[in-house]
C-alpha positions in Angstrom: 1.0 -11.4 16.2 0.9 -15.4 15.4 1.2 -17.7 17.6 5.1 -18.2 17.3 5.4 -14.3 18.6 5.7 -13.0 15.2 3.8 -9.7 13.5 1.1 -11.0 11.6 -0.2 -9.5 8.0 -3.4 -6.9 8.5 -6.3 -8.7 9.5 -9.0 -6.4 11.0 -8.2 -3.9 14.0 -5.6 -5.7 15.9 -4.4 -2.7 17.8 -6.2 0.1 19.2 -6.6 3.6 17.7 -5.3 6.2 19.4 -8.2 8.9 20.6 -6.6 11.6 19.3 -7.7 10.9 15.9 -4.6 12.1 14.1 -4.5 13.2 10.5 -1.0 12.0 9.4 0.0 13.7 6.2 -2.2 15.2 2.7 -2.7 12.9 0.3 -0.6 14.0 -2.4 2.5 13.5 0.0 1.5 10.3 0.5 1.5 9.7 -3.3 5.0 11.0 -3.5 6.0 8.9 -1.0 4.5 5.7 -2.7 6.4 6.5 -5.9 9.3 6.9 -3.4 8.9 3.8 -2.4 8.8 2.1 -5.6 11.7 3.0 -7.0 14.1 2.5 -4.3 16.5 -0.4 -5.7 16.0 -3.5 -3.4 12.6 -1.9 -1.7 10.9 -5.5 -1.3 13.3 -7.2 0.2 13.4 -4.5 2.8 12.5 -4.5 6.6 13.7 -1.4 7.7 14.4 2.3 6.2 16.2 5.3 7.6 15.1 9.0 6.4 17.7 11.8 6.5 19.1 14.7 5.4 22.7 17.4 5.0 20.4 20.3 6.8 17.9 20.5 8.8 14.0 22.1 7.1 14.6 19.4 3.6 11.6 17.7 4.6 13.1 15.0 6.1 9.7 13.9 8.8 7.4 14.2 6.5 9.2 12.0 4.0 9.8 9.2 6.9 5.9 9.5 8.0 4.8 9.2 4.6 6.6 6.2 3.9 5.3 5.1 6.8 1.7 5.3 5.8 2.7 3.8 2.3 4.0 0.7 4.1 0.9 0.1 6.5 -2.0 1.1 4.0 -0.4 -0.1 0.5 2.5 -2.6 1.3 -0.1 -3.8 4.5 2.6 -4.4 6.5 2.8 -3.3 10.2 4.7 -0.7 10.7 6.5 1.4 13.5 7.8 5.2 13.0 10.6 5.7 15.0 11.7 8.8 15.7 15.5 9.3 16.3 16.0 13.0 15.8 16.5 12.9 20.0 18.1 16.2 20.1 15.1 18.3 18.9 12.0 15.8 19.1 9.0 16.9 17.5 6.3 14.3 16.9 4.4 14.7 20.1 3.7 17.9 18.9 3.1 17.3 15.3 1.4 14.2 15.1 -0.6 15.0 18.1 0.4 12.1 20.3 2.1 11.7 24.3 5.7 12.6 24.6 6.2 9.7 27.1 6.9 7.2 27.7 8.6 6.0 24.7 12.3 5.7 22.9 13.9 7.1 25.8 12.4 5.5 28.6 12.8 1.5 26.9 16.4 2.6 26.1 16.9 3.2 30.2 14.7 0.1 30.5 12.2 2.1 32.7 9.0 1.0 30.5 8.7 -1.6 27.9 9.1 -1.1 24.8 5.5 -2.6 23.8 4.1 0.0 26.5 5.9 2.8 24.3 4.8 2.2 21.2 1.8 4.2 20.6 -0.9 2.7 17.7 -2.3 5.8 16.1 -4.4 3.1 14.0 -4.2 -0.4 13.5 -1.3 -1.5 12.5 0.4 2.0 12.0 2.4 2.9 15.1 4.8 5.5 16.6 7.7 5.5 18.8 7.9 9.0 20.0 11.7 10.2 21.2 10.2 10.4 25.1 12.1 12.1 27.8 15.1 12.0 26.1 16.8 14.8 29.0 20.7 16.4 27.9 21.9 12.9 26.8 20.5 13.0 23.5 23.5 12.1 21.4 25.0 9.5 23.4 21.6 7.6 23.8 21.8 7.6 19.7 24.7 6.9 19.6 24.1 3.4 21.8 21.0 2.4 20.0 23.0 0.0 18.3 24.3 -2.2 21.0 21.0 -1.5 23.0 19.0 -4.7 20.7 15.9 -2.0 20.6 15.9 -2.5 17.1 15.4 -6.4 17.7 13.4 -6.3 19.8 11.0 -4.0 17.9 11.3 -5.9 14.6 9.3 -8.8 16.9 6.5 -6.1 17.0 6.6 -5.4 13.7 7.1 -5.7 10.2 9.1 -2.5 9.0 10.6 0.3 10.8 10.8 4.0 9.1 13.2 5.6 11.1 13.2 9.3 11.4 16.8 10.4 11.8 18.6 13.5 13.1 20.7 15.5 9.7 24.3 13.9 8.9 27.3 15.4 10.5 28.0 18.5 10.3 24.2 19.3 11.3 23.8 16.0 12.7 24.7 12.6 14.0 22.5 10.6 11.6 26.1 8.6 10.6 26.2 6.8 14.3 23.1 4.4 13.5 22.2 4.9 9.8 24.2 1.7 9.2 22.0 -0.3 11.7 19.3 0.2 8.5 18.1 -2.1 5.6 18.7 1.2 3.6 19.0 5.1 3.7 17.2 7.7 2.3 18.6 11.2 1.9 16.4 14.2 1.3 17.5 17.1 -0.1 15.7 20.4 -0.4 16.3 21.1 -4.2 17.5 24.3 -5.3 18.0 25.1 -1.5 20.7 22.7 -0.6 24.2 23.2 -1.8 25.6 20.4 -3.9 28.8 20.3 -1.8 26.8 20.3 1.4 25.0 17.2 0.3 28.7 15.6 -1.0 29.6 16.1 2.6 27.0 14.4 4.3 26.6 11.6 2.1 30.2 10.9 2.4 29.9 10.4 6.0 28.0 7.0 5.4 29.6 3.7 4.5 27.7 3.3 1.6 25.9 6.1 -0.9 22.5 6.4 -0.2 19.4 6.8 -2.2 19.1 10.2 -2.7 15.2 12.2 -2.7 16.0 15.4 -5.1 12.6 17.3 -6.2 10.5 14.4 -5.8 12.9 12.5 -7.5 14.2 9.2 -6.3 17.8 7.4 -7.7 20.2 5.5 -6.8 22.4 8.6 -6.7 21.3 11.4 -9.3 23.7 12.2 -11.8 24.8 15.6 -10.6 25.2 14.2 -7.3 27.1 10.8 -8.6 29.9 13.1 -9.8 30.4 14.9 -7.0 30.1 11.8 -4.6 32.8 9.9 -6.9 35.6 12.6 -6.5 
C-alpha cells in the first residue's frame, strides 16, 4: 500500500506466503480463464467480478479462482478471492488454507478484516467464508449494507467473488448487484436452457454468460430465450 492507504501495483513480496504452499488451479484452466477475461465487454475498466451459476457442479470456483490468478499474475493487480457461497463453504478444504477467521467473523466485527484475509502469495489473497454457523443466508444477504466490500477494495485492487447458484439453487441475486460485473457459468450440454433463462432473469441486468469455454455478452441461443 502507498502512502495515502491505497493498494499499490506489484513490487516485490509485499505480503507473506502462506506455508501451506498451495497449488491453485492447472495451467490450462488458468489459460481459459485469461481468454475469459479478455473478452468480457468493459473488463479494464473493472474493479470487481462476481462468478456464478443456475446449478450447483458448472464449475463455478474454479472459474472465480482462475480469474483470480489471471488478475494477480497477468493484469498484476492485487487481488482478493472472496468466497460467498456461505451456505456450503469449501475453500479451506480445497485450496488448503484456515477456515477462520475470515468473512464471517469481520461481518460480526469479531476480527478485522485485514486479520482475515489470508495471502497465499504475494499479492494473491483469500477471504475464506469462516464460521459462518446457521445464518448463512441472511449474513449474504446483508453484505451490502455491511461496507465489507469498501473496506476491502482499500486492501486491494480487484475482488473475484465466488458466489452461491442463483435462485432457485441459490441466493446469488441478493449481492450480485453490489458487482462491477457478473459472470454466469453454465455446464454445457448439462444445463437446461430454460434453467439458465431462469436464473439469469433473476438479475437486473443480463450477465456475461461462460458456455463451453466460451465467453459473450449473452450467446445467441441464450439471447433468445433471455429476450422472451
Amino acid at each position: 500500500m502507498d502512502a495515502g492507504g491505497q493498494p499499490s501495483r506489484l513490487s516485490g513480496d509485499a505480503y507473506p506466503k502462506s506455508p501451506t504452499g498451495v497449488s491453485w488451479v492447472p495451467d490450462e484452466v488458468v489459460a481459459d480463464c485469461r481468454q475469459i477475461w479478455n473478452r468480457l465487454r468493459g473488463a479494464s475498466s473493472l474493479q470487481s467480478l462476481a462468478v456464478t451459476s443456475a446449478l450447483r457442479g458448472e464449475g463455478r470456483s474454479t472459474v472465480a479462482t482462475g480469474l483470480a490468478v489471471v488478475q494477480r499474475t497477468v493484469m498484476q493487480r492485487t487481488t482478493v478471492l472472496v468466497e460467498l457461497d456461505l451456505s456450503k463453504p469449501s475453500f479451506a478444504d480445497q485450496l488448503g488454507i484456515r477456515r477462520a477467521p475470515g468473512l464471517a467473523e469481520a461481518l460480526r466485527g469479531e476480527t478485522p478484516l485485514v486479520d482475515c484475509i489470508q495471502w497465499v502469495e504475494a499479492h494473491l489473497g483469500v477471504l475464506a467464508a469462516g464460521n459462518v454457523g446457521e445464518d448463512g443466508d441472511a449474513m449474504l444477504a446483508g453484505l451490502g449494507q455491511s461496507g465489507l466490500l469498501s473496506r476491502l477494495a482499500l486492501l486491494c485492487e480487484f475482488t473475484v467473488a465466488d458466489l452461491p447458484p442463483l435462485p432457485p439453487a441459490g441466493i446469488a441475486d441478493a449481492v450480485a448487484d453490489l458487482f462491477g460485473s457478473v459472470l454466469l457459468v453454465v455446464l454445457a450440454g448439462a444445463t437446461p436452457l430454460p434453467t439458465v433463462s431462469r436464473a439469469a432473469a433473476t438479475l437486473q441486468t443480463p450477465p456475461a454468460v461462460v458456455l463451453n469455454r466460451t465467453v459473450s455478452a449473452i450467446p445467441r441461443r441464450l439471447r433468445r430465450i433471455l429476450a422472451s
